[in-house]
KOLZA-48645 format. One record per atom (N, C-alpha, C): residue in three letters; x, y, z. Coordinates in pm, whole numbers, plus 50000, padded with zeros to 5 digits. Example, Ala and Ser with C-alpha at 12.3 -4.5 7.8 and 13.67 -1.06 7.14 Angstrom:
BEGIN
ala513194943150780ala512304955050780ala513204967050780ser512854977550708ser513674989450714ser512905000350787
//
This chain:
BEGIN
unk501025055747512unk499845047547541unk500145038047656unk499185032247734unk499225028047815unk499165010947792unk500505006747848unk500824989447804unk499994982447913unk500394987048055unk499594977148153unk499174990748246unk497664987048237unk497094991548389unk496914984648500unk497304984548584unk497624976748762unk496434984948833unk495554978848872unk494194977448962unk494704974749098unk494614985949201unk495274983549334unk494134982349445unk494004981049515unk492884980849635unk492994991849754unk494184996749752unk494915006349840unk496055016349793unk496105023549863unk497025032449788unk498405032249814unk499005027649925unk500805016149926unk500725006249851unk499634998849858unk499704988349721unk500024990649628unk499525001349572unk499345009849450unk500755011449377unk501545014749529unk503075024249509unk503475009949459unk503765003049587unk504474991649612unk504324981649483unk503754983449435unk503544976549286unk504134982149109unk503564998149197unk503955004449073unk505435007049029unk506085008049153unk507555008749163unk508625000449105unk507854983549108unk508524976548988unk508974978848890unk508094984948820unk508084987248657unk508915003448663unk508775008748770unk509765024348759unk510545019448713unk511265007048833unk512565006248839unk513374999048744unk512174996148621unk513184994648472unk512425000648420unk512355015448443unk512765026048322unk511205030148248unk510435023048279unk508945024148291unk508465034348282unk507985047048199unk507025055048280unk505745050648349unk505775058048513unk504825051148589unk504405060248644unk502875062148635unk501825072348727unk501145060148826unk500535068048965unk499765065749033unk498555070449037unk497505065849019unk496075075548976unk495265074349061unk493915081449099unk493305073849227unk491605081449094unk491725084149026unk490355088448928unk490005077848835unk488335069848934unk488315057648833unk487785063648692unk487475074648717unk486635078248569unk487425085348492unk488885081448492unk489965080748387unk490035075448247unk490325084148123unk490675079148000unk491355074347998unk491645058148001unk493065052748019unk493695055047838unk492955061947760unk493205061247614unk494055073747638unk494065085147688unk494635096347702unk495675095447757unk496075081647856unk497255080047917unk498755082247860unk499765086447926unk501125083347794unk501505081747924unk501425075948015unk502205062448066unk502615053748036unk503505048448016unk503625031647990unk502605023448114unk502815028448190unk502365017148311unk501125025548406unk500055022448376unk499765027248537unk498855022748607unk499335030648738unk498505020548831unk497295029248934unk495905019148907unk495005028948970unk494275023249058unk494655033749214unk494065024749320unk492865032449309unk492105020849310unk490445020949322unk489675023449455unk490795018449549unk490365018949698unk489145012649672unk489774998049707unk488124994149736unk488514980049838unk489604983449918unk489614970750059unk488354969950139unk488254989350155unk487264985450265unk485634989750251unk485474986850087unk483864990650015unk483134973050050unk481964978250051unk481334959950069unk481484951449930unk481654939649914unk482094935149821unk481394937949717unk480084938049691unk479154944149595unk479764959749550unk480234965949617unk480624979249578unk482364976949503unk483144969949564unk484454965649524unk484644961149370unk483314950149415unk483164940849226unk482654953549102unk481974962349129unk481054972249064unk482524979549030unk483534985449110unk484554992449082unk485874987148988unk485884975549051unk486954968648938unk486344962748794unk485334958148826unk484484958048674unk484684972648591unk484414979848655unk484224991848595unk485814995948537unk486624996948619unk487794999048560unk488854988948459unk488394976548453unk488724969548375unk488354970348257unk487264970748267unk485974973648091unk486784986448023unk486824993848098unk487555008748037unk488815005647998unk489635001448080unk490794995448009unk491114986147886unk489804977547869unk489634968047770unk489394975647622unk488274984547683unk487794991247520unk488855001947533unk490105007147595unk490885014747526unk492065008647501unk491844994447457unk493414990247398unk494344984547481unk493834986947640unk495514985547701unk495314969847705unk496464968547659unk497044945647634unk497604937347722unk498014952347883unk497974937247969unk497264947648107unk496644938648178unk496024943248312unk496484931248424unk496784938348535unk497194933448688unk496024937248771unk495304926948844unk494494931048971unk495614925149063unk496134940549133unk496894938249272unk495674928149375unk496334926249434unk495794921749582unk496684922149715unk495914921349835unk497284919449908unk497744912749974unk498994907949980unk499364900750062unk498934891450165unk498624898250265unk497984897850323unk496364889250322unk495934889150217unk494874887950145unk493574897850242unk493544907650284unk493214917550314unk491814921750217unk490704924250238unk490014931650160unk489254923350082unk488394928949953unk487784920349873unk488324910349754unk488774902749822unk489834894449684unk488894889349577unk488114877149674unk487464871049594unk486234875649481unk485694886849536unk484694896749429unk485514905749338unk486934911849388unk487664919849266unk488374903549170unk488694894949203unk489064887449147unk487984881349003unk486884878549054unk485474875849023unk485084889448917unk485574900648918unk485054914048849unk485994913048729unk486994911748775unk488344910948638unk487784901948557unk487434890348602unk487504885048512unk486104883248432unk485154885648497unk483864888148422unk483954901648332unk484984909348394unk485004919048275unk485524917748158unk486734913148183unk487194901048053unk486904894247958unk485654887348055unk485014877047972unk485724865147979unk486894860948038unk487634851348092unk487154837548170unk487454831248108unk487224814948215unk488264809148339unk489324816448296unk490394816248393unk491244822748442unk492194825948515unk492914835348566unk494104832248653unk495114834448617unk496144832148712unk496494837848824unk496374834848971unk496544840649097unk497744839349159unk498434849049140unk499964841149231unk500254854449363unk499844850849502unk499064861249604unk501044859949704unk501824853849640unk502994853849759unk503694859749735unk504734868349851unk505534877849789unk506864875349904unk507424862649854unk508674857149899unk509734865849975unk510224876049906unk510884884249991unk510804894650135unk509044894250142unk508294895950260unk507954889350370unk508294873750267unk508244866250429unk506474859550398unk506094866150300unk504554859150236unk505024850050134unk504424834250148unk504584826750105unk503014815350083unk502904805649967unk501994801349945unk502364788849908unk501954782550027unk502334766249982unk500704756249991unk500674746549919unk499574740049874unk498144745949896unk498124758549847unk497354767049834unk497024775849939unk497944773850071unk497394781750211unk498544795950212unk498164804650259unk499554814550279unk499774816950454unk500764811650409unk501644818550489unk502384833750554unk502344841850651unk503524847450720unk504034847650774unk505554856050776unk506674847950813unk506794835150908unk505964826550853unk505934814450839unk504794805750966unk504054816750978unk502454813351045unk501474812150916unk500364802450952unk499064805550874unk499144817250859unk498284824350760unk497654835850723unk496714841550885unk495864829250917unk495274834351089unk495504839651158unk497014828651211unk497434831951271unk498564840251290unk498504849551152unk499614861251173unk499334869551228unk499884882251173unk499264898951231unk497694905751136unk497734899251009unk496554899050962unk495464892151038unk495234883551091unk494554874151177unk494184883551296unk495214889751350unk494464898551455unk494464917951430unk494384916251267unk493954929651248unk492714930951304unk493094944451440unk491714950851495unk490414956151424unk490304959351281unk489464962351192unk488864952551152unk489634947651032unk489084934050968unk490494921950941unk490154912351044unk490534903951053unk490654890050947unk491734889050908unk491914876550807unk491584863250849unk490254856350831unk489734845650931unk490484831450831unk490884830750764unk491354818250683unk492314818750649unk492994804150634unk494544806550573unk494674801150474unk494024790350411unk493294784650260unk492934796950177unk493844800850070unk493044810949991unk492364810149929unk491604795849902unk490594792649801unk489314799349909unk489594790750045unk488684798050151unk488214813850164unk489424819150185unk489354833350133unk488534836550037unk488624833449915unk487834836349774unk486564831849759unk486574819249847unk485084813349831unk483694826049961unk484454831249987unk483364838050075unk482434849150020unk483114851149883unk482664864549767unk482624859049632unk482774852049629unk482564839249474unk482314829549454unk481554821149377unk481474809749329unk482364799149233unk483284810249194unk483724806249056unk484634797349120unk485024784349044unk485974776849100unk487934780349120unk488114776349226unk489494773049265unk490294760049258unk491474762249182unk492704753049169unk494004757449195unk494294746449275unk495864750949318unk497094743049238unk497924751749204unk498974749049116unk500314749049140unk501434741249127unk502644741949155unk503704752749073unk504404756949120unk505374768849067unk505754764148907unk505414766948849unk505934767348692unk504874757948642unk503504757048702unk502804747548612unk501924754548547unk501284755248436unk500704764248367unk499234768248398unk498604756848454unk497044759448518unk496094761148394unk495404750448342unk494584749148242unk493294747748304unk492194749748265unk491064749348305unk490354763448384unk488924764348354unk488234771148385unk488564771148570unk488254790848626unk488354791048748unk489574801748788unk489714801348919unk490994809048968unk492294801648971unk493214802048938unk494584792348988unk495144794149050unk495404791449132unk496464799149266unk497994789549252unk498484796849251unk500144797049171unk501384792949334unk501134782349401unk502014781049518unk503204788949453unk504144795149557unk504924801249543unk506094801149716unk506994798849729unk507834801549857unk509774804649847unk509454809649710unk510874816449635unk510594825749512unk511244834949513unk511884845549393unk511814836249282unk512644827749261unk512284814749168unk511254808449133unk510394805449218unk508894801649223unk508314808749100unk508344819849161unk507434834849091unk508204835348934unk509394831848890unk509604835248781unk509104821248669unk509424811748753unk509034797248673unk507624800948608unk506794799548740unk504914803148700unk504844814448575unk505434824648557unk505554836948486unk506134832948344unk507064825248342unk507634820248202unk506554809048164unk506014797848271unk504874790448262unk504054796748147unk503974805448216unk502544814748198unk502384821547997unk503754827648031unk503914838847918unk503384845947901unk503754856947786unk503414869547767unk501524867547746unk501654859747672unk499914857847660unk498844852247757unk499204840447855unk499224841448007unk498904846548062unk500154858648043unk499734869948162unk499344881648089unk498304880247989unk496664895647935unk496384901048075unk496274888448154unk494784894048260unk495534878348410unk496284891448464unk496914878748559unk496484888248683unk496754882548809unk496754890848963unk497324885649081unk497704891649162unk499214892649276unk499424902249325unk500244900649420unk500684914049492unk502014919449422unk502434924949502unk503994931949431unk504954922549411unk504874912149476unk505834905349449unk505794895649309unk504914890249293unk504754888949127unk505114900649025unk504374914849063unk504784921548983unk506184925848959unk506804920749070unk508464925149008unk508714916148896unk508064901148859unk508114893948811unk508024895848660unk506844905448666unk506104905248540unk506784916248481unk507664929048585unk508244940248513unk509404932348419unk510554923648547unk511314916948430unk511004910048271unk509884904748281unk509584896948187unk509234903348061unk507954915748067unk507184928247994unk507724937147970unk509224942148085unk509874955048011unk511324948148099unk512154939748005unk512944936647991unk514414944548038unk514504955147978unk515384975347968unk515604976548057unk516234969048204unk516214977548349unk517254981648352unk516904992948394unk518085004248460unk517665008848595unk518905011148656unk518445013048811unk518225030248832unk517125027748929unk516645038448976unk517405051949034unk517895060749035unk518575075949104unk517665077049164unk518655076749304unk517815083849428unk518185095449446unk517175105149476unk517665121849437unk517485121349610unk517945136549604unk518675142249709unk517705144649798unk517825139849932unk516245142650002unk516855151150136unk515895157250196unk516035166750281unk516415154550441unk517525159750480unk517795155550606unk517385153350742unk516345149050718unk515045145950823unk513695139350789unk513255134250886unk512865119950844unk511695123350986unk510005124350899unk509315126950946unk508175117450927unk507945106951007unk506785097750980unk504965099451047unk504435094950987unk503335098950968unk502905087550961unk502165078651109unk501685066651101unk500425066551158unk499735062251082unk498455056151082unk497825044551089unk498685032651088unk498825023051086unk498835011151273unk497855007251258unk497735001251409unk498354981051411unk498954979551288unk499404967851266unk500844962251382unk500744952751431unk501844951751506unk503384953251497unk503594953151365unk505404948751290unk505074968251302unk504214975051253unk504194987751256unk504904995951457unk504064990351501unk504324993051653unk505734989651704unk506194978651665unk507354973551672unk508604981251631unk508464984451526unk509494995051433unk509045009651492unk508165017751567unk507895029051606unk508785024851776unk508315016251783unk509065012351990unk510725015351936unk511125002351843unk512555004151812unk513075019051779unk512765023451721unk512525041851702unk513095051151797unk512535047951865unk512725053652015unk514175053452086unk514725044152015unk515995038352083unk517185043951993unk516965052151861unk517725057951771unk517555067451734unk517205075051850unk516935089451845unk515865097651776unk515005090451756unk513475096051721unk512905099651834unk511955110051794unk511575118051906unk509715116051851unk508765112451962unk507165105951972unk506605116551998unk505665116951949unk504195126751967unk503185114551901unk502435115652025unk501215104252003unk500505118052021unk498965117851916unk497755119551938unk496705120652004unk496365129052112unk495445119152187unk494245117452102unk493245109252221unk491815103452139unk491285118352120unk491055129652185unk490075139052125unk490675149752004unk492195146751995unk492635153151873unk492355138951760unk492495127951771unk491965118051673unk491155120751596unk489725123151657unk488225123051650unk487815134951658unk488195145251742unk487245157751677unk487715165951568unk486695168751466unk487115174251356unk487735191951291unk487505195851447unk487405209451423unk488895213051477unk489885205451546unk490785211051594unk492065210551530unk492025203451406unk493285205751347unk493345223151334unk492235225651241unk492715241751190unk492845252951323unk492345250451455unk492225257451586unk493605263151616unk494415266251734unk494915270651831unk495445261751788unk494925250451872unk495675232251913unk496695227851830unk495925234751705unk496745221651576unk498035231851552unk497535242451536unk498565249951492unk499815251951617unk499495249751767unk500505240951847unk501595230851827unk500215222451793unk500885211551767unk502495211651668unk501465218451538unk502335221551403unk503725224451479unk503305236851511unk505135244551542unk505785234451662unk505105225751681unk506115220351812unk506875206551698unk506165203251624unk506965187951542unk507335200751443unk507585207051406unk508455213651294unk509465218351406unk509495224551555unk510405224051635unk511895213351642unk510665202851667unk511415186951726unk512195187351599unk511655188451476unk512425182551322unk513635192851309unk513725207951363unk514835211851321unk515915206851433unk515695204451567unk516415198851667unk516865184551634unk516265174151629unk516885159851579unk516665154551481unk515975159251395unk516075155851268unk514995141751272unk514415135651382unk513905121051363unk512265119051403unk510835127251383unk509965124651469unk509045115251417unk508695108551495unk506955100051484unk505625107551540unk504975110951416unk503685117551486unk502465102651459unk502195097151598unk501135087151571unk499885088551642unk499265077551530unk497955080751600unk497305066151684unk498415056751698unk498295047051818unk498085050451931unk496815047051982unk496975040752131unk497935037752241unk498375037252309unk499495027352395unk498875014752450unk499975006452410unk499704988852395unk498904986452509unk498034977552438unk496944969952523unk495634981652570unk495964993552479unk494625002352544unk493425005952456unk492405005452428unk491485009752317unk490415018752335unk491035033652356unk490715043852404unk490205047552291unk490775049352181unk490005054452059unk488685050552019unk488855035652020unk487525027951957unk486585029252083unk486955032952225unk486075032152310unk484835044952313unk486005055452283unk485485074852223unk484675070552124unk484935070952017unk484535067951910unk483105058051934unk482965047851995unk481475041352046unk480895051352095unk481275056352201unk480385068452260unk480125081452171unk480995080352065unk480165092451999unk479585088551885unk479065077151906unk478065067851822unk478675066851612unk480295067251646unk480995063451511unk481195045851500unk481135042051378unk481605029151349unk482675029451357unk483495017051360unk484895018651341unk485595019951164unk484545019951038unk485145028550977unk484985039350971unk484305048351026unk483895063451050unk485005067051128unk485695064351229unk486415067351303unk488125059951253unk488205055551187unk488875050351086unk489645062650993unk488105070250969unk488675078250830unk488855095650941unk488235095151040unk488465104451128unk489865103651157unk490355095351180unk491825095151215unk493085101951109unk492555092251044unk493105097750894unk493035108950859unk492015111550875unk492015127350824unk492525137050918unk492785137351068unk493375141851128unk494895143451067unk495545130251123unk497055132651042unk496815135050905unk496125136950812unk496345141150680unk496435155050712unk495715163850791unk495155177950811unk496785184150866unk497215174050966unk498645181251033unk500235179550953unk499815167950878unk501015171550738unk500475180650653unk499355184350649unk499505193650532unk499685208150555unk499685206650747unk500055223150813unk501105221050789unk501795213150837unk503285212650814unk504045216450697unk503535211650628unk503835216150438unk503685230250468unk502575234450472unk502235243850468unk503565257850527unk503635251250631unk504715257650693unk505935259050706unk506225248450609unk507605250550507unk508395237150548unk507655229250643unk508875215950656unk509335208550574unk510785211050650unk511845204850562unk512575191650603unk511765181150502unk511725173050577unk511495160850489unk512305144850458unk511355135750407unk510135130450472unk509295128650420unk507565121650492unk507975111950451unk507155101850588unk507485087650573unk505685082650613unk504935076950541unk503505077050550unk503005060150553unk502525056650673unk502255044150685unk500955039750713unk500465031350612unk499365030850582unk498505034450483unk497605023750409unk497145032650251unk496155042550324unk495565041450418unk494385053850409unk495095063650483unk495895065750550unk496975078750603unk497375082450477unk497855077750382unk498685082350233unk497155090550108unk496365082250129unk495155085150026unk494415099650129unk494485097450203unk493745109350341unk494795124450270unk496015120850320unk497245132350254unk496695134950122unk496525130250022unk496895131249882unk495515140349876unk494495139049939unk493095143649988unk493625155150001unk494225158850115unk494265169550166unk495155175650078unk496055173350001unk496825186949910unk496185189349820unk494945180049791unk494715184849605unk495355174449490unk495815164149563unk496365157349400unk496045143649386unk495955139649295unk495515125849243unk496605116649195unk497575123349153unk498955116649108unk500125117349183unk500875108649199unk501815106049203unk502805098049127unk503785097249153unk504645093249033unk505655084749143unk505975073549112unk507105066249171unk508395064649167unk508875068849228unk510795069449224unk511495052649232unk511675051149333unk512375038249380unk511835032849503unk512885019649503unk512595015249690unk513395019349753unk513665024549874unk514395028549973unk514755013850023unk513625004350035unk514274993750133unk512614982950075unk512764970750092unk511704965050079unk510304967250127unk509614968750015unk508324970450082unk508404987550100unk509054999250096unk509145007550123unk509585018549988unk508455025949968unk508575032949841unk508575045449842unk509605054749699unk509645066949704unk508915072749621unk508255085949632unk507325087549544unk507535109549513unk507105110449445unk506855126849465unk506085128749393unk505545143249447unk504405148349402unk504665165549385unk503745169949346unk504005184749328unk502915194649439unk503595205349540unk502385205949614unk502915223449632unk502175229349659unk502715247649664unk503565246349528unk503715243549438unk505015241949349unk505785240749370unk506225231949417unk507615223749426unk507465209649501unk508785199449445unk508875187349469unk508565184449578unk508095177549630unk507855169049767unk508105155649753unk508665150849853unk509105134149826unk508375127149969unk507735115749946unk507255110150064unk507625094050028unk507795089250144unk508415075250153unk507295068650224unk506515057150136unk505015049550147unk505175036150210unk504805029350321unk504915014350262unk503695010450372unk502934996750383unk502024995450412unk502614991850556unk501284988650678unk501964987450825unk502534976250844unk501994960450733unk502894949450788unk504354945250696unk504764955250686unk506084954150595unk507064959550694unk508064953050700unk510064958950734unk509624950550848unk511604950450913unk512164948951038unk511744960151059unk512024954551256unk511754963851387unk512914974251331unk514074972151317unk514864987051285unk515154994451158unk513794989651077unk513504998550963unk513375013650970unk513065019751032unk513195036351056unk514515039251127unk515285033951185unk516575037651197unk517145037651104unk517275025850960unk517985021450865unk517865032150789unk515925038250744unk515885047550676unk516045060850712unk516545060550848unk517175076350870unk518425076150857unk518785065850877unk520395068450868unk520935072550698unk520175060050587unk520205064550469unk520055077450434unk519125082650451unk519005099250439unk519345106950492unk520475107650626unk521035114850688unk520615119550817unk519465115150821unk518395123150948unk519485125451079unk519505134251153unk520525136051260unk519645127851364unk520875126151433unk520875118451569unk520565128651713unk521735133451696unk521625141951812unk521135153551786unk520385159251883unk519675173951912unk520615184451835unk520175194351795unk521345204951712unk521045217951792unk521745220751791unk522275231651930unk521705242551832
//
């Protein structure tokens, strides 16, 4: 039966959360079917991204309501609404849904995830140690994080009141509490604050939830990292800057680039063509030669060729959003198809949810972290294991894809 269901907004969230609780011993699914029996579950844990960052908030609140209620009338005794970091997406209406589904007067919010460099001091967040504004969220090209007050944040999709609380204080009274946080310590004080009864109906990003795995399933044992194929194939979708940064550094450790252009982005017919199937055999080429490629679907800096196509062919920018996506979902799954041998490295929740689209599956199951913020997962696809390595675009150092090729062996030099 299912102890805690975790409500994600995205589908790296999803991982990046769920992976906590793997990693003591947890059984943990990833689900993306809101019209799930969570009574049928024999998970211990699971976690179901709802995808709803980028639904209008009326559609977001309707979805997490919905999946909470179901969880309520089947028993499960503790529920997590992820959020992110970032504070990205509909906080303040999924926040607002939990707890009207509940029936709750209050709720504990603890949105910082210290070891990321996200931090929450007298109720504003921080990254790595800018306002929330003025980080890389602030100038996300999509949707931009306009506040660094998270009560601000919340108040733009709710009414319900906000209070801000110091690390280990318990937060009494009707409303949201937002749980300052700017240490590992922080997060455990608020959590023992809190307690098991506390935290029925609490919400955070991953970094609380490592919090809550220690506390709820006590039993940790560390994760086995199984044996992954010697090459290291990323799959970015992701237009975030720390993302761009770590693809440039890339370059310098023997990864080998294939950018996209704008009319393989956006037109829909050419993955399955000539083109794609080009394409295919040339990065299954590159992967048996160096073992290291980036297939992206960035722009080159300072250019906005995509969104410019995309106006002219009268798409919004989430229409052209999910066009993208579905492109690289379409050319990993030739690739599969075609036998690569290879770890996937998938950046971005709608590049990862686009994939999972394109094979046919709804589950995944979580292994470990490779590295912060960076998760292993497998799935079952032609019959047999597949392992893909998830994490969202504003997570790692610039020489995070060197680190994780080197871990897995990925070759350096060209192979004769």
């Amino acid at each position: 039966m299912v102890s805690l269901l975790i409500v994600a907004d995205d589908f790296t969230g999803a991982l990046d959360t769920g992976v906590q609780f793997a990693a003591h011993g947890a059984s943990t699914q990833v689900v993306t079917d809101l019209d799930r029996d969570f009574s049928r579950d024999e998970a211990q844990v699971l976690v179901l991204d709802a995808e709803t960052r980028h639904l209008a908030p009326e559609a977001a609140y309707a979805a997490v309501h919905r999946a909470v209620s179901a969880a309520l009338r089947a028993g499960v005794p503790y529920i997590y609404k992820k959020t992110d970091s970032g504070l990205r997406g509909n906080v303040g209406s999924e926040l607002a849904a939990a707890m009207d589904a509940a029936g709750v007067q209050s709720l504990p919010f603890v949105p910082a995830f210290p070891s990321m460099g996200r931090i929450t001091r007298d109720g504003v967040q921080y990254v790595d140690g800018l306002p929330l504004d003025q980080s890389v969220f602030g100038r996300d090209p999509f949707e931009p994080v306009r506040f660094s007050r998270i009560g601000d944040v919340i108040a733009q999709q709710t009414s319900k009141a906000v209070f801000v609380r110091r690390p280990g204080e318990p937060g009494t009274g009707q409303g949201i509490q937002i749980h300052d946080a700017a240490t590992d310590e922080d997060l455990k004080l608020t959590a023992r604050a809190l307690g098991p009864e506390g935290l029925r109906l609490s919400a955070g990003c991953a970094g609380f939830a490592s919090v809550l795995a220690d506390l709820l399933m006590p039993a940790a044992r560390p994760a086995a990292v199984p044996s992954l194929p010697p090459a290291l194939l990323m799959a970015c979708g992701s237009v975030n800057p720390v993302t761009r940064r770590q693809t440039a550094a890339a370059e310098g450790c023997g990864f080998q680039h294939v950018h996209l252009s704008v009319r393989q982005k956006l037109d829909e017919a050419w993955p399955s063509g000539d083109e794609g199937y080009a394409l295919i055999e040339d990065c299954l080429a590159r992967v048996r030669r160096c073992g290291r490629v980036i297939l992206d679907t960035n722009d080159p800096e300072g250019s906005a060729e995509t969104q410019e196509r995309a106006a002219a062919m009268g798409l919004s920018l989430a229409q052209a959003r999910v066009r993208v996506s579905k492109a690289l979902a379409e050319l990993t799954r030739g690739l599969l198809d075609r036998g690569l041998e290879a770890t996937l490295l998938c950046v971005g929740g709608d590049t990862l949810l686009a994939l999972m689209q394109a094979v046919g599956t709804h589950e995944l199951t979580p292994v470990c972290e490779m590295a912060p913020g960076v998760v292993l997962t497998s799935f079952v696809y032609g019959g047999r294991a597949c392992y893909i390595l998830a994490k969202s675009g504003g997570f790692g150092k610039p020489d995070l894809l060197c680190c994780l090729a080197d871990r897995i062996g990925a070759g350096r030099e060209e192979k004769a």
